[in-house]
mmCIF file of the C-alpha atoms, coordinates in Angstrom:
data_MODEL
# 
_entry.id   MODEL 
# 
loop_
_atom_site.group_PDB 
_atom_site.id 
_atom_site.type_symbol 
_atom_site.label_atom_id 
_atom_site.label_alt_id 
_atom_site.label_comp_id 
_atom_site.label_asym_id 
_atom_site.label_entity_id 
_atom_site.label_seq_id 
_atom_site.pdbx_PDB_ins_code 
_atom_site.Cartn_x 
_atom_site.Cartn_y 
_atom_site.Cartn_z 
_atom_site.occupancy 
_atom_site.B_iso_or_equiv 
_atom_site.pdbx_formal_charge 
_atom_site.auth_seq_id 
_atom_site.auth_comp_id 
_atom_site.auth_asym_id 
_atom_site.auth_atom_id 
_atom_site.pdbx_PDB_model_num 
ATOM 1   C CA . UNK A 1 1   ? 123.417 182.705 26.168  1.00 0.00 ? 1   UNK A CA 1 
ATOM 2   C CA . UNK A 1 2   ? 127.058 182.798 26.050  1.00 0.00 ? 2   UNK A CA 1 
ATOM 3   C CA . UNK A 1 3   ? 127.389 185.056 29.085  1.00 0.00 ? 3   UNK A CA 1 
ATOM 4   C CA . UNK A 1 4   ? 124.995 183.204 31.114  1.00 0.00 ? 4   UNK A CA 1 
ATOM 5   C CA . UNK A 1 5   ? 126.939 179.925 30.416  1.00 0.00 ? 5   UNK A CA 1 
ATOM 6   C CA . UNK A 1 6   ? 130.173 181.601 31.565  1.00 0.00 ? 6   UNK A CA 1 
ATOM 7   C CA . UNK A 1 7   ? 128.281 183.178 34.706  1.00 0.00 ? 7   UNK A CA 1 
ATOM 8   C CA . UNK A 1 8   ? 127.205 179.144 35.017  1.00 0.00 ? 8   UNK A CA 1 
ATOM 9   C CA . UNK A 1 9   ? 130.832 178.082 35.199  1.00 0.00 ? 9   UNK A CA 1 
ATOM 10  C CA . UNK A 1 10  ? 132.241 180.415 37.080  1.00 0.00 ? 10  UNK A CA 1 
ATOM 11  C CA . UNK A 1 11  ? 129.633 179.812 39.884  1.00 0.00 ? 11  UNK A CA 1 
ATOM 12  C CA . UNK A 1 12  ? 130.702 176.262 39.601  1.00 0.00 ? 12  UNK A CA 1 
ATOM 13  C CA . UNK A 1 13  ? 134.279 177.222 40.441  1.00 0.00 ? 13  UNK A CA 1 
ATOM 14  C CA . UNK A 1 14  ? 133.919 179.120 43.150  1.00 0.00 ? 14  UNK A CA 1 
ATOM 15  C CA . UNK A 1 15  ? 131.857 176.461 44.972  1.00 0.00 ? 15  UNK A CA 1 
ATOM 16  C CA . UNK A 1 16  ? 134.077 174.046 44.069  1.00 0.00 ? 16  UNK A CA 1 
ATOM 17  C CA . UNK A 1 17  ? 136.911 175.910 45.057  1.00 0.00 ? 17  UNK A CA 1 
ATOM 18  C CA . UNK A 1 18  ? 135.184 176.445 48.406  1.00 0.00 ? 18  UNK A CA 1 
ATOM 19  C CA . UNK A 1 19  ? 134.122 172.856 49.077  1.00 0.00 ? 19  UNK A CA 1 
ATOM 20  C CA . UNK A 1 20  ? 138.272 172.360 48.485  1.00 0.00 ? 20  UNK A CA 1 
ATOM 21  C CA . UNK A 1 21  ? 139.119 174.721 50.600  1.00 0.00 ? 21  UNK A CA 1 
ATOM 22  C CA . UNK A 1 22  ? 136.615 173.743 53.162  1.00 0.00 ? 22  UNK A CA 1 
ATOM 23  C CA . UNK A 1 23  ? 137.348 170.326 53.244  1.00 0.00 ? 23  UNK A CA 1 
ATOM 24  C CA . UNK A 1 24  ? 141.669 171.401 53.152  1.00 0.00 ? 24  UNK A CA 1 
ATOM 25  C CA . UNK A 1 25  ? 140.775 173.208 55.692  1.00 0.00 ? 25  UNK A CA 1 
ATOM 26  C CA . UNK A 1 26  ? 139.169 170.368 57.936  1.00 0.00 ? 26  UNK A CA 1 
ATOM 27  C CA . UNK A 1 27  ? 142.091 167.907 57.110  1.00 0.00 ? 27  UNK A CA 1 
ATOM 28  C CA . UNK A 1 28  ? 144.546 170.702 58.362  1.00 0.00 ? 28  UNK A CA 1 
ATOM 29  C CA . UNK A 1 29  ? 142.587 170.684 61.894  1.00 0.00 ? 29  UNK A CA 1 
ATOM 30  C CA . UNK A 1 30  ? 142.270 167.257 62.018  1.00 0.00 ? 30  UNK A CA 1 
ATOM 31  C CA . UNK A 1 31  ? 146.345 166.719 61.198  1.00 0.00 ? 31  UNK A CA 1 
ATOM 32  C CA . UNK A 1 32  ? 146.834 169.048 63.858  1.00 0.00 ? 32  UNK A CA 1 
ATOM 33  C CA . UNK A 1 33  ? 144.007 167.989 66.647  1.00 0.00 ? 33  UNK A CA 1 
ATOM 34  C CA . UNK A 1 34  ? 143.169 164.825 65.922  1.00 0.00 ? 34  UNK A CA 1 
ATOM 35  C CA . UNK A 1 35  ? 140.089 163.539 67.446  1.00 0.00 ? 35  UNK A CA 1 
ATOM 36  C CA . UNK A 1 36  ? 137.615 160.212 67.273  1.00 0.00 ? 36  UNK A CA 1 
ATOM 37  C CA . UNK A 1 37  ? 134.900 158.902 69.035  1.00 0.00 ? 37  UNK A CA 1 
ATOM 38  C CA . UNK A 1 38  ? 136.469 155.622 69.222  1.00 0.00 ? 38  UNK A CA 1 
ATOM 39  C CA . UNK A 1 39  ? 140.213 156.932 70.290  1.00 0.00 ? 39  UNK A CA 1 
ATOM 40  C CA . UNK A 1 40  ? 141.964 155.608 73.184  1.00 0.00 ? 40  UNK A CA 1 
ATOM 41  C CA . UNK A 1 41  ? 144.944 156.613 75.435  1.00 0.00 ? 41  UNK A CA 1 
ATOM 42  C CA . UNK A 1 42  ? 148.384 154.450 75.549  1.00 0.00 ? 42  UNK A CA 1 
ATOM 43  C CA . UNK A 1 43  ? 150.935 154.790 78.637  1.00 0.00 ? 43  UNK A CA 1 
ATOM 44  C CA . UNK A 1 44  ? 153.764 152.624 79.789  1.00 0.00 ? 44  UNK A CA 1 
ATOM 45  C CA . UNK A 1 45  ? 152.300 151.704 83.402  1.00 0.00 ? 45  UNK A CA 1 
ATOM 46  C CA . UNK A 1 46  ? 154.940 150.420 85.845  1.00 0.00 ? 46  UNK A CA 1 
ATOM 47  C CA . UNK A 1 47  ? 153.258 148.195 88.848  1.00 0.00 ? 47  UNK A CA 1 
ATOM 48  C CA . UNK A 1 48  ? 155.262 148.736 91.918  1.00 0.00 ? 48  UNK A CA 1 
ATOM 49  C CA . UNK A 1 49  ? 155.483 146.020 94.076  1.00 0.00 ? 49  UNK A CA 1 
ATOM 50  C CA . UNK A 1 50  ? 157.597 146.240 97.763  1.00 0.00 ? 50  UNK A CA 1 
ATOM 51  C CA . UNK A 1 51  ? 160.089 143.305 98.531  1.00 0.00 ? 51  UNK A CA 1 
ATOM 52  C CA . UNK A 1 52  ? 158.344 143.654 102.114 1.00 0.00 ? 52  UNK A CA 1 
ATOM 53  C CA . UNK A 1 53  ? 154.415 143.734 102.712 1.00 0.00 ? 53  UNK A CA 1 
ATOM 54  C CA . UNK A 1 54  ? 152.888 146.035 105.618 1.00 0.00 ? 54  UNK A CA 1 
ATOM 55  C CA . UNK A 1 55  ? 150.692 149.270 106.740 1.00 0.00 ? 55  UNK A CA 1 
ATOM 56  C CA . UNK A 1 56  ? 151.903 152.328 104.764 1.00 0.00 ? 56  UNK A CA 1 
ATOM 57  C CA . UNK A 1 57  ? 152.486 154.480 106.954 1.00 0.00 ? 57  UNK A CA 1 
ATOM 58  C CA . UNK A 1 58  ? 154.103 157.807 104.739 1.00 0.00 ? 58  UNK A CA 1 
ATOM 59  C CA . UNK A 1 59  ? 153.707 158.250 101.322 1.00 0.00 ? 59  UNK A CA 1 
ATOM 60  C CA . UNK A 1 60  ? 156.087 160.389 99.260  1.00 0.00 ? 60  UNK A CA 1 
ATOM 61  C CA . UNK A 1 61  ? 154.884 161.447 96.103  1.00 0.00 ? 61  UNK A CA 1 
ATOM 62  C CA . UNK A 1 62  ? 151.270 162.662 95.025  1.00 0.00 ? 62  UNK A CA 1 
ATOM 63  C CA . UNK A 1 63  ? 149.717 161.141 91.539  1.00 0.00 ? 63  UNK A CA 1 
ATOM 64  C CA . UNK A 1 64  ? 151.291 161.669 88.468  1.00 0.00 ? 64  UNK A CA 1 
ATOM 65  C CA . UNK A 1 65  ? 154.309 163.124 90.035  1.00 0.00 ? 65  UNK A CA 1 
ATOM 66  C CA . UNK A 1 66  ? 157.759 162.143 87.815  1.00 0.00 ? 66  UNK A CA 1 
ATOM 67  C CA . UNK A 1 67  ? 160.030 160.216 90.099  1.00 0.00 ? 67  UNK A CA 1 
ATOM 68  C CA . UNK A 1 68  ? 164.038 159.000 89.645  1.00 0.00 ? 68  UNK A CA 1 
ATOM 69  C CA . UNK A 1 69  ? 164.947 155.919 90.341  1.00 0.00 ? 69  UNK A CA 1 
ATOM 70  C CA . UNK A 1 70  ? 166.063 155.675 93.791  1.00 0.00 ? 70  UNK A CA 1 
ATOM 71  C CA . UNK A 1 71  ? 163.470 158.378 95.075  1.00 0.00 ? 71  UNK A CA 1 
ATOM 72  C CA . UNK A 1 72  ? 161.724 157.268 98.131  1.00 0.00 ? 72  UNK A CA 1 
ATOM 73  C CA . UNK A 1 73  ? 158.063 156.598 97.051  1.00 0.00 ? 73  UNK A CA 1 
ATOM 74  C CA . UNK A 1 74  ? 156.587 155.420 100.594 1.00 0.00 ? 74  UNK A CA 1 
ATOM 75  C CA . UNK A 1 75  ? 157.458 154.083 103.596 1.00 0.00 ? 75  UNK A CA 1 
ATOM 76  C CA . UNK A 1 76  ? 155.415 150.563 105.882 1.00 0.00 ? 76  UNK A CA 1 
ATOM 77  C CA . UNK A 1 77  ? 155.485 150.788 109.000 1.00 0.00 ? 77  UNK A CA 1 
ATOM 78  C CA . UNK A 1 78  ? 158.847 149.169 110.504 1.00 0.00 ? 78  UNK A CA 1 
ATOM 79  C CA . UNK A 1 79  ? 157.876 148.001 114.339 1.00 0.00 ? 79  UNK A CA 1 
ATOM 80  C CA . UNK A 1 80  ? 156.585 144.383 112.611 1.00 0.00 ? 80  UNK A CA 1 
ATOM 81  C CA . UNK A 1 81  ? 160.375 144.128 111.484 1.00 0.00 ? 81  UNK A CA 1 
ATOM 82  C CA . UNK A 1 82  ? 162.080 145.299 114.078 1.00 0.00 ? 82  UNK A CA 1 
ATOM 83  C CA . UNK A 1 83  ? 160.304 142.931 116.367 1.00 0.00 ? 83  UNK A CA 1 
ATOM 84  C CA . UNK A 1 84  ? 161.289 140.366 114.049 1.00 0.00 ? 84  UNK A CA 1 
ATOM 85  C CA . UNK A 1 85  ? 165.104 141.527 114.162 1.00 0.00 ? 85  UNK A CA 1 
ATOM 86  C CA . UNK A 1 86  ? 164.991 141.350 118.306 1.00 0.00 ? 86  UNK A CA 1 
ATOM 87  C CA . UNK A 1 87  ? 163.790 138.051 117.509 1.00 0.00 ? 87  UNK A CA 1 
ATOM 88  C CA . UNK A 1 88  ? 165.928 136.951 115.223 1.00 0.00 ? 88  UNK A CA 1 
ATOM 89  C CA . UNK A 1 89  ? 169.270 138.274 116.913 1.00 0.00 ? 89  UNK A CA 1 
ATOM 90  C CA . UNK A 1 90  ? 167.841 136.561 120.358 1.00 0.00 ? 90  UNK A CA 1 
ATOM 91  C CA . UNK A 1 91  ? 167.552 133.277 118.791 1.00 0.00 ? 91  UNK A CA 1 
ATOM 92  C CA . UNK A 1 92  ? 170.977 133.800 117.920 1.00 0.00 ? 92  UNK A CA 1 
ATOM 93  C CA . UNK A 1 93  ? 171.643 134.265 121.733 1.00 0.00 ? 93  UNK A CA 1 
ATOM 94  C CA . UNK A 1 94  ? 170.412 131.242 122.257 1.00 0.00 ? 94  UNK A CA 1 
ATOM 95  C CA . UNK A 1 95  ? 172.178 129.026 119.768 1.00 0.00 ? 95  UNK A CA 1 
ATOM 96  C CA . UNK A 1 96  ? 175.269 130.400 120.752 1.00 0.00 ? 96  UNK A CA 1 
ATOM 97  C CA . UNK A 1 97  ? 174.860 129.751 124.234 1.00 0.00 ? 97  UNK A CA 1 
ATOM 98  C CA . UNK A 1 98  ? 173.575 126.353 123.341 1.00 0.00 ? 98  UNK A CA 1 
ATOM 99  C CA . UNK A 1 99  ? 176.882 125.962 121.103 1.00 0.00 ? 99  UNK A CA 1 
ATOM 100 C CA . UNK A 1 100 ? 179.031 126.533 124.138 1.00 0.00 ? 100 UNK A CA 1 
ATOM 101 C CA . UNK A 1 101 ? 177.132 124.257 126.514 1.00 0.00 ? 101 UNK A CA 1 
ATOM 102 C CA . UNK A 1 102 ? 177.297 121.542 123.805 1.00 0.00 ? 102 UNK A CA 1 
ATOM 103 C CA . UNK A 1 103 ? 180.850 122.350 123.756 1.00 0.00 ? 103 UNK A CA 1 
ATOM 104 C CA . UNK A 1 104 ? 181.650 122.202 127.799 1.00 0.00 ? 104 UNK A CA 1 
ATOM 105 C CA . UNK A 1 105 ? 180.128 118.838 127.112 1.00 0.00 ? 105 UNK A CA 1 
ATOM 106 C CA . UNK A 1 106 ? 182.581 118.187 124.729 1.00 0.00 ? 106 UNK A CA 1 
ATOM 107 C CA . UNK A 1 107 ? 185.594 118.563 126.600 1.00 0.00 ? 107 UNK A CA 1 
ATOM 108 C CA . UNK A 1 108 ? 183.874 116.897 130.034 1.00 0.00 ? 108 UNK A CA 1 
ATOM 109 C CA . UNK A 1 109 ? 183.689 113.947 128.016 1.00 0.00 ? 109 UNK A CA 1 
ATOM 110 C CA . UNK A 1 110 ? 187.467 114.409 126.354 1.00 0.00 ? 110 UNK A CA 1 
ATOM 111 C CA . UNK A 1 111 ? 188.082 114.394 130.230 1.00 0.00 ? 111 UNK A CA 1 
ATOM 112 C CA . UNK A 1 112 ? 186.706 111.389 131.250 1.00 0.00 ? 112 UNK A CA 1 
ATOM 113 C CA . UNK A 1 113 ? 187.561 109.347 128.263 1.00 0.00 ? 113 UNK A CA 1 
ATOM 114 C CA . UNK A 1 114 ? 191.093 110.578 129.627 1.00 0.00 ? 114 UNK A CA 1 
ATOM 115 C CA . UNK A 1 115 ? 190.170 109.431 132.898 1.00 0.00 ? 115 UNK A CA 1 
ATOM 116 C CA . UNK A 1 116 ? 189.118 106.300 131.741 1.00 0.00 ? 116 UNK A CA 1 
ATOM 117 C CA . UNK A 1 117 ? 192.052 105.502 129.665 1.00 0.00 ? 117 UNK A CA 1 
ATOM 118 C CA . UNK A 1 118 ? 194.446 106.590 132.890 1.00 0.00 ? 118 UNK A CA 1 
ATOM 119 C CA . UNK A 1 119 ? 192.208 104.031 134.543 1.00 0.00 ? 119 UNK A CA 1 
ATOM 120 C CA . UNK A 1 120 ? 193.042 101.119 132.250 1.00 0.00 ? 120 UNK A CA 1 
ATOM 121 C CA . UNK A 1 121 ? 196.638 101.706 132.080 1.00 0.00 ? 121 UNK A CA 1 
ATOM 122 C CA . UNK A 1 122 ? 196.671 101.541 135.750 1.00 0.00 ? 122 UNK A CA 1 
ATOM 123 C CA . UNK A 1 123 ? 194.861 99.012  135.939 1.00 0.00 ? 123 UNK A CA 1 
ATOM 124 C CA . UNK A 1 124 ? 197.251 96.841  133.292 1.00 0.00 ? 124 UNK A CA 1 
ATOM 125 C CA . UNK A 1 125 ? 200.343 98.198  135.380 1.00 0.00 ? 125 UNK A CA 1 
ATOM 126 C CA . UNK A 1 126 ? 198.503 96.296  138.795 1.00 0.00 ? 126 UNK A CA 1 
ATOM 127 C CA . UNK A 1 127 ? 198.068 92.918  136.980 1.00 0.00 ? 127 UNK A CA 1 
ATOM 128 C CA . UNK A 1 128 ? 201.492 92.876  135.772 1.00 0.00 ? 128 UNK A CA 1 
ATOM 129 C CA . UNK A 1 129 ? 202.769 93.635  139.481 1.00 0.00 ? 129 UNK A CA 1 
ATOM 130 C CA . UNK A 1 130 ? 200.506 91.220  141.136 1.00 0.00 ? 130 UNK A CA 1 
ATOM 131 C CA . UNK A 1 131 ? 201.586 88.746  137.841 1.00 0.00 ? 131 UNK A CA 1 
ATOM 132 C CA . UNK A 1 132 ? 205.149 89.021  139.539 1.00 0.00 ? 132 UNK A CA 1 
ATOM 133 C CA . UNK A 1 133 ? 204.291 88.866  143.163 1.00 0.00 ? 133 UNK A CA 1 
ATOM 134 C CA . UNK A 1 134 ? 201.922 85.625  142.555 1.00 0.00 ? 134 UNK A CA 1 
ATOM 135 C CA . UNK A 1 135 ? 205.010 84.069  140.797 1.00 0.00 ? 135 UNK A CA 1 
ATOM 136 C CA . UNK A 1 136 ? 207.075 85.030  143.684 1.00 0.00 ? 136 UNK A CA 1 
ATOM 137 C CA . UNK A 1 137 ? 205.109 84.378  146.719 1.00 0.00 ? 137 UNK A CA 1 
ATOM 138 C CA . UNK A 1 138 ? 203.985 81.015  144.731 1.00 0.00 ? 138 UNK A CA 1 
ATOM 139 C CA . UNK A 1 139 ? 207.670 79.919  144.871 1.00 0.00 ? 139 UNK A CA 1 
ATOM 140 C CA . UNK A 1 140 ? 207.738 81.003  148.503 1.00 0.00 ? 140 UNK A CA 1 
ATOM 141 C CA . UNK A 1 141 ? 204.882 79.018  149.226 1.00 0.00 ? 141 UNK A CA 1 
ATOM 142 C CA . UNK A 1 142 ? 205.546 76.499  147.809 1.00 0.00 ? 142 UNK A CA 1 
ATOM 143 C CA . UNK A 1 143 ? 209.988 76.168  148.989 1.00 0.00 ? 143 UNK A CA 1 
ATOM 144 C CA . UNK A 1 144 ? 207.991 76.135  152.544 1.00 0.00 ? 144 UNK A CA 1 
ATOM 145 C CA . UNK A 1 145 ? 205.731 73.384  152.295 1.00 0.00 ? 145 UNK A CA 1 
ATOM 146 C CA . UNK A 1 146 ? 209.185 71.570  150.738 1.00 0.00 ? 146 UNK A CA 1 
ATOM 147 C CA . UNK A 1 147 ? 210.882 72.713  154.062 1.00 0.00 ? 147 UNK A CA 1 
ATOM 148 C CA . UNK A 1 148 ? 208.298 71.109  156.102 1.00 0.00 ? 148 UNK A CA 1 
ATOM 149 C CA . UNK A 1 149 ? 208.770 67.750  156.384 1.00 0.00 ? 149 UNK A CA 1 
ATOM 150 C CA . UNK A 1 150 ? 212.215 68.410  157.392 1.00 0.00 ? 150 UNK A CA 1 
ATOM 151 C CA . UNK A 1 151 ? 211.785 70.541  160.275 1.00 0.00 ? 151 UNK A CA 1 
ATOM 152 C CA . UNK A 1 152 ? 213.597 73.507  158.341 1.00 0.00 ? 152 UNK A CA 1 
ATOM 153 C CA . UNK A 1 153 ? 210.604 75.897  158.910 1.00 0.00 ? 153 UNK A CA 1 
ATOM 154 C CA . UNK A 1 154 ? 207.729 76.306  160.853 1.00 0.00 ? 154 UNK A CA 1 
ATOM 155 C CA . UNK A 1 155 ? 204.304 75.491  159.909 1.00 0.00 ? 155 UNK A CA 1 
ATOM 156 C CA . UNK A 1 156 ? 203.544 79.261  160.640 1.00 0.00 ? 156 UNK A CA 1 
ATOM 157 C CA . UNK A 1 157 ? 205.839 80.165  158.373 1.00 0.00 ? 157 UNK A CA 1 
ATOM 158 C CA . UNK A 1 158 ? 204.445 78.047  156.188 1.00 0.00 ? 158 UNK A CA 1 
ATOM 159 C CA . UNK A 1 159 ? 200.848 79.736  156.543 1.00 0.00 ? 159 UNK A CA 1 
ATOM 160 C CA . UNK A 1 160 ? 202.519 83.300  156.344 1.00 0.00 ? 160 UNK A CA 1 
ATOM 161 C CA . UNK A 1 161 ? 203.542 82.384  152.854 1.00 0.00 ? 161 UNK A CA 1 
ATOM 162 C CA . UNK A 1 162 ? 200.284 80.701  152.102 1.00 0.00 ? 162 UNK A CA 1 
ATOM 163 C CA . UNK A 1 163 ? 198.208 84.044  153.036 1.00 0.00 ? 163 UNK A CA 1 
ATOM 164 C CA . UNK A 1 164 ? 200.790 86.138  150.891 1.00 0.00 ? 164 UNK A CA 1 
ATOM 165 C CA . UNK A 1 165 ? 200.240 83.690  148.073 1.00 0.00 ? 165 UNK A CA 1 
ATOM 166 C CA . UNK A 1 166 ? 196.382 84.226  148.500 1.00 0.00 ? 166 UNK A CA 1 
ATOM 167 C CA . UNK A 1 167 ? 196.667 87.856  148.811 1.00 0.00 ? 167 UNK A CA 1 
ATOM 168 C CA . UNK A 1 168 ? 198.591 88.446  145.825 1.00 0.00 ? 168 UNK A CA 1 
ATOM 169 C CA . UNK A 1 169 ? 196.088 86.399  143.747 1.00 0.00 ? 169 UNK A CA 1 
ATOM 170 C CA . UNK A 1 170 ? 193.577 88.293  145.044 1.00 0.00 ? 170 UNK A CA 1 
ATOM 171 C CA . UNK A 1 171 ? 195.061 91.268  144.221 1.00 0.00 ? 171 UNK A CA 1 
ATOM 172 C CA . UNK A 1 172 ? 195.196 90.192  140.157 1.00 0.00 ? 172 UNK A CA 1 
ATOM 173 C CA . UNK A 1 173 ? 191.673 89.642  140.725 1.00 0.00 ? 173 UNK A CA 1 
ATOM 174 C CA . UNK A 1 174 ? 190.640 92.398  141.560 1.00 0.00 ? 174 UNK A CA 1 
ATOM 175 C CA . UNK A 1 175 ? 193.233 94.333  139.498 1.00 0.00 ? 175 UNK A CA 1 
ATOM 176 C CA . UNK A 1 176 ? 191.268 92.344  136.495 1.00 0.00 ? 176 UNK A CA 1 
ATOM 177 C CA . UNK A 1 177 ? 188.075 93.767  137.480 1.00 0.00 ? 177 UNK A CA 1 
ATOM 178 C CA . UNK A 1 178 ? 189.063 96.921  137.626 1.00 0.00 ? 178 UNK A CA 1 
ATOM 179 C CA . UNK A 1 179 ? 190.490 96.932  134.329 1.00 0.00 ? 179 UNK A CA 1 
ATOM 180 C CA . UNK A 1 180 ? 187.226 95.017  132.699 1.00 0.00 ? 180 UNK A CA 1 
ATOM 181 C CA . UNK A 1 181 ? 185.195 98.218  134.570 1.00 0.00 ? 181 UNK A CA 1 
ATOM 182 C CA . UNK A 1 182 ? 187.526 100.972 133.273 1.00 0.00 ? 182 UNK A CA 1 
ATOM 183 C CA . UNK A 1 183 ? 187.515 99.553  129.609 1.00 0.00 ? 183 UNK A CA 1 
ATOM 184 C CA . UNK A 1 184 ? 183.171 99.144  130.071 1.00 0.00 ? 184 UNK A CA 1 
ATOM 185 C CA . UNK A 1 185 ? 183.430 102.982 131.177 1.00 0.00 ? 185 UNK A CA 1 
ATOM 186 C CA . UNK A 1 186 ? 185.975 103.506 128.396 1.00 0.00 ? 186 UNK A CA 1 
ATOM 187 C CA . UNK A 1 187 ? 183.220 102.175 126.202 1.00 0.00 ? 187 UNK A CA 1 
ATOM 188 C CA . UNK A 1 188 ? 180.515 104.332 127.752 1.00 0.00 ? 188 UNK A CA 1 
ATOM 189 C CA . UNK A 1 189 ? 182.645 107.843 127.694 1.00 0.00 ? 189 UNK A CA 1 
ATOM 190 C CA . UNK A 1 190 ? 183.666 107.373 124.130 1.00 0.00 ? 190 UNK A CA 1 
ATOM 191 C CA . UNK A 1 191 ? 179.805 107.151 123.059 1.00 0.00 ? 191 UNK A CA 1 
ATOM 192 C CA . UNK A 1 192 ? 179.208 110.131 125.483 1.00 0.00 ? 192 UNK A CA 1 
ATOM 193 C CA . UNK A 1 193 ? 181.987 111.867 123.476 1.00 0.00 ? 193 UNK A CA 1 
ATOM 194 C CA . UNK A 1 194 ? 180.457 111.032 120.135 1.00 0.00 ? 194 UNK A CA 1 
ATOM 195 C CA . UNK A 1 195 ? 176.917 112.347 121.089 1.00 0.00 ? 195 UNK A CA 1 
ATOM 196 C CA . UNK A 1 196 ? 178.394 115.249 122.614 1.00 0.00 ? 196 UNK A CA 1 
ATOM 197 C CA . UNK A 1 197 ? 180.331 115.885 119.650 1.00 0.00 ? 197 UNK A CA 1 
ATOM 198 C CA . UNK A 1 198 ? 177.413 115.183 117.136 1.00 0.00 ? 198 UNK A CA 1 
ATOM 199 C CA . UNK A 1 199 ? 175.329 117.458 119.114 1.00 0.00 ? 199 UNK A CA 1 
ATOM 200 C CA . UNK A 1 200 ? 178.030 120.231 118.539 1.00 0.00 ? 200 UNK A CA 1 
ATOM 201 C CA . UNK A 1 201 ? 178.920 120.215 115.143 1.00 0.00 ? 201 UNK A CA 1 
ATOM 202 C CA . UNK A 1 202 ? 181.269 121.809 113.661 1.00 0.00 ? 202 UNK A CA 1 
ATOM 203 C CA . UNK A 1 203 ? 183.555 123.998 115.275 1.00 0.00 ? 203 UNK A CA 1 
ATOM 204 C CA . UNK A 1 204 ? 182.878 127.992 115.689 1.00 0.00 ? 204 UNK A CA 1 
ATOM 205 C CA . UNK A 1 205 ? 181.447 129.824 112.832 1.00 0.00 ? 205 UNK A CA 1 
ATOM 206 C CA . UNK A 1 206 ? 181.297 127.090 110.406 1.00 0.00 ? 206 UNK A CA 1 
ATOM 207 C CA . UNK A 1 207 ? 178.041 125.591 112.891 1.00 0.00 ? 207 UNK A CA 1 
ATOM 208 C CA . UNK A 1 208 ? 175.343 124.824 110.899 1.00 0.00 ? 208 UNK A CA 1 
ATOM 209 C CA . UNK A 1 209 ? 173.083 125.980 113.958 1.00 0.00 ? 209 UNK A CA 1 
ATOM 210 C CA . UNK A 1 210 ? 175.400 129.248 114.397 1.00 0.00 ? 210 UNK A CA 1 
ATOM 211 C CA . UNK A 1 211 ? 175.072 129.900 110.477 1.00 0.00 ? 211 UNK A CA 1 
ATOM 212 C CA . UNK A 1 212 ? 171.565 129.532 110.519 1.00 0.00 ? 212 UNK A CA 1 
ATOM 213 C CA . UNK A 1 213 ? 170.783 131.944 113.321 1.00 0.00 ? 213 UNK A CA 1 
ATOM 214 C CA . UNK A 1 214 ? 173.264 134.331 111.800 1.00 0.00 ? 214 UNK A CA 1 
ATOM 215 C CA . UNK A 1 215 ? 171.423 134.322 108.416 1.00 0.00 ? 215 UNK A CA 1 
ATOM 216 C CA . UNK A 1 216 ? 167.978 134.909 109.776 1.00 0.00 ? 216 UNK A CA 1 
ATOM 217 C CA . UNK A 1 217 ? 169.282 137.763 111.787 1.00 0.00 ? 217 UNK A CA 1 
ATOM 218 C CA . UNK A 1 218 ? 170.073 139.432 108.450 1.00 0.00 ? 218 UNK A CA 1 
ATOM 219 C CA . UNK A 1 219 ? 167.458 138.523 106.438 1.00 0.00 ? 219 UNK A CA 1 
ATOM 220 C CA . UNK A 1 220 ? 165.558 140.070 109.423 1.00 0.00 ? 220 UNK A CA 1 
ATOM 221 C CA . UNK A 1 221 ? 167.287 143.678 109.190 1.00 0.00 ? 221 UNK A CA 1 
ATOM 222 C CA . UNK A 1 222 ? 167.205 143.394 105.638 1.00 0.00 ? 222 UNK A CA 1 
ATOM 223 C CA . UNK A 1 223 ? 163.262 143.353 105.476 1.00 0.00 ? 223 UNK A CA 1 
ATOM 224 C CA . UNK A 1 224 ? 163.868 145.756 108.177 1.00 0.00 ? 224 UNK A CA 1 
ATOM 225 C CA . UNK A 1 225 ? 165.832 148.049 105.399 1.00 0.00 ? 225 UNK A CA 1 
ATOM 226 C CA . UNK A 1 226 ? 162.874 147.755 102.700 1.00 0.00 ? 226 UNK A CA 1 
ATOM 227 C CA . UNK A 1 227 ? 160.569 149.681 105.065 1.00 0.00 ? 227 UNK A CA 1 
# 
C-alpha cells in the first residue's frame, strides 16, 4: 500500500512538473514572439505635402525606401511655372516702361509749369513798361492839348500824342490779359504736374507698382524652384 502511494505521488510530480515546464515553456515563446489576434502595428507616418501643386512627372524613391532630409523625393512638372515666370518678369516690362512714360510726363509738365511761370513774369515786366509809357505819353498828351490854344503846336501833333497815349494803354491791356492767361495756364500745368506726379509715385525702386512687379517675379521663380 505504501509503495503504491509513493508510485501515486511520484506520478503526480512528474505531471506536474511537466504541465510547469510546458506552460514555462509557452511563456518563453510568447516573451520572445509575441503574438495576438487582436494586435496592431504602430509607425510614425510623415504626410508630405509640396509648397507647389502639379503633374508629377519623376518620382525618386520606391516605397518604404529610408530617405535624408534634403533627398529629392519627386519632381511636378515645371512648364506651368515657367510660363508663369515669363509672365511675371513681362509684367514687369511693362510697369517699368509705364514708370518711365509716367515719368516723361513728369518732367513735360515741370516744363511747362516753367513755361508758364516765364510767361507771367513777362507778362508783369510788360505792364510795368506800358505803366511808364501811359504815364509818359499821358503827360505828352496832355502838355499838347495845353499848347493848343496858343498856337505852340499843331493839332497833328496833338493827335500823334493822342494815338501814342491810346497805344500804350492798349498795350497794358493786353499785357493784362496775357498775364490773367499765363497765371489760368499756370493753374492748369500745376494740376497736370500733380496728376502726372500722382500717377508716378515714388521715385525708382521704391515704386509701389515697380515693387510689386518685382515681387511677383520672384515669387514666380520661387514656385518655379519647388518643382
Amino acid at each position: 500500500m505504501n509503495l503504491k502511494s509513493n508510485q501515486k505521488y511520484i506520478l503526480t510530480g512528474i505531471v506536474v512538473a511537466v504541465a510547469i515546464s510546458a506552460v514555462a515553456l509557452k511563456y518563453r515563446d510568447y516573451i520572445v514572439n509575441p503574438w495576438t489576434r487582436d494586435g496592431q502595428v504602430r509607425a510614425e507616418v510623415v504626410q508630405i505635402t509640396p509648397r507647389v501643386s502639379g503633374p508629377i512627372v519623376k518620382l525618386a524613391v520606391k516605397d518604404n525606401q529610408f530617405v535624408n532630409a534634403g533627398d529629392l523625393l519627386f519632381e511636378i512638372d515645371p512648364r506651368t511655372f515657367e510660363v508663369s515666370v515669363a509672365q511675371a518678369k513681362a509684367q514687369y516690362d511693362k510697369t517699368k516702361d509705364n514708370y518711365l512714360a509716367n515719368e516723361k510726363q513728369v518732367e513735360a509738365a515741370e516744363a511747362q509749369v516753367d513755361v508758364s511761370e516765364a510767361e507771367i513774369t513777362q507778362a508783369k515786366s510788360v505792364i510795368k513798361e506800358t505803366h511808364a509809357e501811359i504815364e509818359k505819353n499821358t503827360a505828352e498828351f496832355e502838355r499838347q492839348q495845353r499848347m493848343l490854344p496858343q498856337g505852340a503846336t499843331s493839332q497833328k501833333t496833338v493827335d500823334r500824342a493822342k494815338a501814342n497815349y491810346e497805344v500804350s494803354i492798349q498795350k497794358r491791356q493786353e499785357a493784362l490779359a496775357g498775364l490773367i492767361q499765363a497765371q489760368a495756364t499756370l493753374a492748369t500745368t500745376k494740376a497736370s504736374l500733380a496728376e502726372a506726379r500722382a500717377n508716378l509715385g515714388a521715385p525708382g525702386e521704391a515704386n509701389a507698382s515697380i515693387r510689386e512687379a518685382l515681387a511677383e517675379v520672384e515669387q514666380a521663380e520661387l514656385n518655379l524652384e519647388f518643382t
